[in-house]
C-alpha positions as CSV (number, residue, x, y, z in Angstrom):
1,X,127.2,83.5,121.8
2,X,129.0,85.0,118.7
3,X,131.1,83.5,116.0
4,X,133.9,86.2,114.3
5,X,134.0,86.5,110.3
6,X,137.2,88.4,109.8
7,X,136.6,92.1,111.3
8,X,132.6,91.3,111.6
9,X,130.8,89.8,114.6
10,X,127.9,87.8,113.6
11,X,125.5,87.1,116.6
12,X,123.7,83.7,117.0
13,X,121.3,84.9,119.7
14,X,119.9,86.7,121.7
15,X,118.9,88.8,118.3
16,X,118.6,92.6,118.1
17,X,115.6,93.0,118.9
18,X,115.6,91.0,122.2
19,X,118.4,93.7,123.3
20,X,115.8,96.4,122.7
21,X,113.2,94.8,124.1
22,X,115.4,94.7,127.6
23,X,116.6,98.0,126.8
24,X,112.6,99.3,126.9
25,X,111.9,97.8,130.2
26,X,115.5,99.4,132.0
27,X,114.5,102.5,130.5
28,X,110.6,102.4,130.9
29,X,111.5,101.5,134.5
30,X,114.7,104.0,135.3
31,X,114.5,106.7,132.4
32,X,116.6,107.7,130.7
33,X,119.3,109.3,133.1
34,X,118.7,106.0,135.9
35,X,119.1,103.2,133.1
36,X,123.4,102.3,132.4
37,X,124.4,100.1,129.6
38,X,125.2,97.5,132.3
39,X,121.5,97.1,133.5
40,X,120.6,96.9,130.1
41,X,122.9,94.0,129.1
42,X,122.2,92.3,132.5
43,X,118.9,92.1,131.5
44,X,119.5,91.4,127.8
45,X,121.5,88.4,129.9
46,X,124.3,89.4,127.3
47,X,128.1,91.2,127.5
48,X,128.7,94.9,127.7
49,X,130.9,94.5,124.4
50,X,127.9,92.6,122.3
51,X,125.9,95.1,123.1
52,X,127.7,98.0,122.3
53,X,128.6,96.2,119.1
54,X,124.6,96.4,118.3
55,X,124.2,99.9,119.9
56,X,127.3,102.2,120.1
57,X,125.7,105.0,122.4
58,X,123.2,104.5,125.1
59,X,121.8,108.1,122.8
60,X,121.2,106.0,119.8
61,X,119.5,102.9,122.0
62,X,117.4,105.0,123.6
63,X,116.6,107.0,120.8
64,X,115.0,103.5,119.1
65,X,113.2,102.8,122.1
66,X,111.8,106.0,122.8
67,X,110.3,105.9,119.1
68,X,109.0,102.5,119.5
69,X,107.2,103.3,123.2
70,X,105.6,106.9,121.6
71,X,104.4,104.8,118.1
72,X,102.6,102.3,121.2
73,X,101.1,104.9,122.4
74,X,99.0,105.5,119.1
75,X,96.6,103.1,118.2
76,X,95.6,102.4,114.5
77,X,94.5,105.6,114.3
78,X,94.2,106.1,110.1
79,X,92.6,102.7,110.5
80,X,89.7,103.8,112.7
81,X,89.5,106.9,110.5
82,X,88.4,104.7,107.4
83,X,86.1,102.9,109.0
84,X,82.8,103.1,107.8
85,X,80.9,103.3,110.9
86,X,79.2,106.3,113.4
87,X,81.4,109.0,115.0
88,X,80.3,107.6,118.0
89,X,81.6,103.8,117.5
90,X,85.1,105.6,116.2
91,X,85.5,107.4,119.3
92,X,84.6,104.3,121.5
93,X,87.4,102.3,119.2
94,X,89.7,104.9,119.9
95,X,89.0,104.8,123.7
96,X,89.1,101.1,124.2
97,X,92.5,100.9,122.4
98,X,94.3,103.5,124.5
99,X,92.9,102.0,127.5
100,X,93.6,98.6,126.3
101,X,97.8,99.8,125.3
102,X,97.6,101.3,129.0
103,X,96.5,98.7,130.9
104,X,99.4,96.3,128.9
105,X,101.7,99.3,129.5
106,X,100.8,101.0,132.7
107,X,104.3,102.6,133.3
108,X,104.5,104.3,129.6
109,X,102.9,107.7,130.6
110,X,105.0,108.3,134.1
111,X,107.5,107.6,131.7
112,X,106.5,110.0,129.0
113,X,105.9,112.4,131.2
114,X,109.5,112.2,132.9
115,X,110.9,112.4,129.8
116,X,109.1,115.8,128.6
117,X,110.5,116.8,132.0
118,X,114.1,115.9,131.2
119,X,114.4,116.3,127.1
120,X,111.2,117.5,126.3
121,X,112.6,119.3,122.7
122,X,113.2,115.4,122.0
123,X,110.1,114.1,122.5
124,X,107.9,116.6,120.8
125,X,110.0,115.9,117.8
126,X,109.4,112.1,118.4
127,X,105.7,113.0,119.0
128,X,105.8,115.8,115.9
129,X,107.1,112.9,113.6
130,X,104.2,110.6,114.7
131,X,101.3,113.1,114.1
132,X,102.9,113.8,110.7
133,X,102.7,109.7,110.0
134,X,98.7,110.0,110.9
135,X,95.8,111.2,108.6
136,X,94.6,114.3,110.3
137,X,93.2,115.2,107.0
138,X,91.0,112.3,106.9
139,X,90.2,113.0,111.0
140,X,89.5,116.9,110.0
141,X,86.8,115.4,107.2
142,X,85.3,113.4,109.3
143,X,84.4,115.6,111.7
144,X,83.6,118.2,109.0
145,X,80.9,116.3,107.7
146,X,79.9,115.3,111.0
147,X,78.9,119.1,111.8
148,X,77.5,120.0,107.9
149,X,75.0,116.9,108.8
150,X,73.8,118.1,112.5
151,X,75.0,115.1,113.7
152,X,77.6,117.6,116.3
153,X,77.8,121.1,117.1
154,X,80.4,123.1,115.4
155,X,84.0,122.2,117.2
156,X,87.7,121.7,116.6
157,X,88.2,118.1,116.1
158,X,91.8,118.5,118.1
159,X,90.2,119.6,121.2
160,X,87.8,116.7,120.6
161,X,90.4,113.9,120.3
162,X,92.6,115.6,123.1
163,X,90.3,114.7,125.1
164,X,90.4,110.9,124.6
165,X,94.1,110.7,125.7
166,X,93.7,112.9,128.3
167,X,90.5,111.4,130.1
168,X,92.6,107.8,129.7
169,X,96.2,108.9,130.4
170,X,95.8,110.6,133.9
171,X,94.2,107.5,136.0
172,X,97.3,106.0,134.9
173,X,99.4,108.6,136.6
174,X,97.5,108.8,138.9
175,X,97.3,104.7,139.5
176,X,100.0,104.6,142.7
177,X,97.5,106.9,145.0
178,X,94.3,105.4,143.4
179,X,95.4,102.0,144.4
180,X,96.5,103.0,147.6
181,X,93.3,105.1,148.5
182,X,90.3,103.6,147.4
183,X,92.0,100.7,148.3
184,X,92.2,98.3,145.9
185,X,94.4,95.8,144.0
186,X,95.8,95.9,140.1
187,X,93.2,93.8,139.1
188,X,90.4,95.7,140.5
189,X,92.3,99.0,139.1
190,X,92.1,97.2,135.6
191,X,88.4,96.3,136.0
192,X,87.8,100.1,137.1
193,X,89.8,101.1,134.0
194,X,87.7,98.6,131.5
195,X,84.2,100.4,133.3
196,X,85.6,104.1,132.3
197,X,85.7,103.5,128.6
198,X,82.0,104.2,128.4
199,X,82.0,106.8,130.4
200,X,85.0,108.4,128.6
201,X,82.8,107.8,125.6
202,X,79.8,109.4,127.1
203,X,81.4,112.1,128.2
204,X,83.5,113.1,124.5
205,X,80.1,112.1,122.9
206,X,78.1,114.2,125.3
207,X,80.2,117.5,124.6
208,X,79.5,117.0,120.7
209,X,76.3,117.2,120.4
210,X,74.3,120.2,119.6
């Protein structure tokens, strides 16, 4: 699995990144506290050692991880920001891509939300660090010009755009008792999903205008 070069171990395969991607799903599944190095490696289908040769510290591993499941969580955000189309059609982007990430990633926000109850001074700087990356300025503009026009009544873009990952999260954490009591099965659950970006949109849209 590894050949030796003097003091340096030089792995063939599986490669870095296929230890992290294992890593995500032990931790995305157990947290952070639940997952041990051994789940992780028994599903990297590697050695304890060859791991912690990649990752000294289930700390550091988890660290990668977490940055790499919050960064998923935002779409292309500046990207949706520069394009030239209606307020309207950028908030309906915006709302089929978080939908979209959720339904590929249904356990991320139980996860998230675990997390903020175990470490959350950690993941608001993970969070803090990915709001710095983004173009609020160019989101602030926007909306700015938006309410000089009449296009929307005078608001704060942030409780605006709260209100798209908020209206998309919480069916997710809430998909265990939805399933169970409408009833229904994942795909239907999906499908439900898919129907409630327009009336997400609607709804954000609805409580801009003047």
């Amino acid at each position: 699995m590894f050949t030796q070069k003097g003091n340096i171990f030089e792995m063939n395969n599986p490669t870095r990144s296929h230890i992290k991607e294992a890593a995500k799903r032990v931790f995305l599944q157990k947290g952070y506290e639940g997952a041990r190095m051994r789940d992780i490696a028994e599903e990297a289908q590697i050695n304890k050692g060859l791991l912690h040769y990649y990752f000294k510290s289930k700390k550091r591993l988890f660290m990668e991880v977490l940055g790499e499941v919050i960064q998923s969580l935002s779409p292309d955000f500046d990207a949706i920001v520069r394009l030239e189309v209606s307020l309207e059609e950028k908030i309906a982007l915006f709302v089929d891509l978080y939908v979209e990430t959720l339904i590929k990633n249904p356990i991320i926000p139980p996860f998230i939300v675990g997390e903020l109850q175990r470490d959350p001074d950690t993941l608001i700087k993970e969070l803090s660090e990915l709001q710095g990356r983004a173009d609020l300025e160019g989101l602030f503009l926007m909306f700015q010009r938006e309410i000089d026009s009449g296009h929307i009544r005078a608001t704060s873009p942030v409780q605006a755009f709260m209100n798209i990952p908020a209206l998309c999260v919480f069916p997710f954490l809430m998909k265990p008792a939805l399933i169970r009591l409408m009833p229904m099965n994942e795909e239907a659950f999906n499908n439900l999903m898919r129907i409630r970006k327009r009336e997400v949109t609607d709804m954000i849209i609805n409580s801009l205008k003047c």
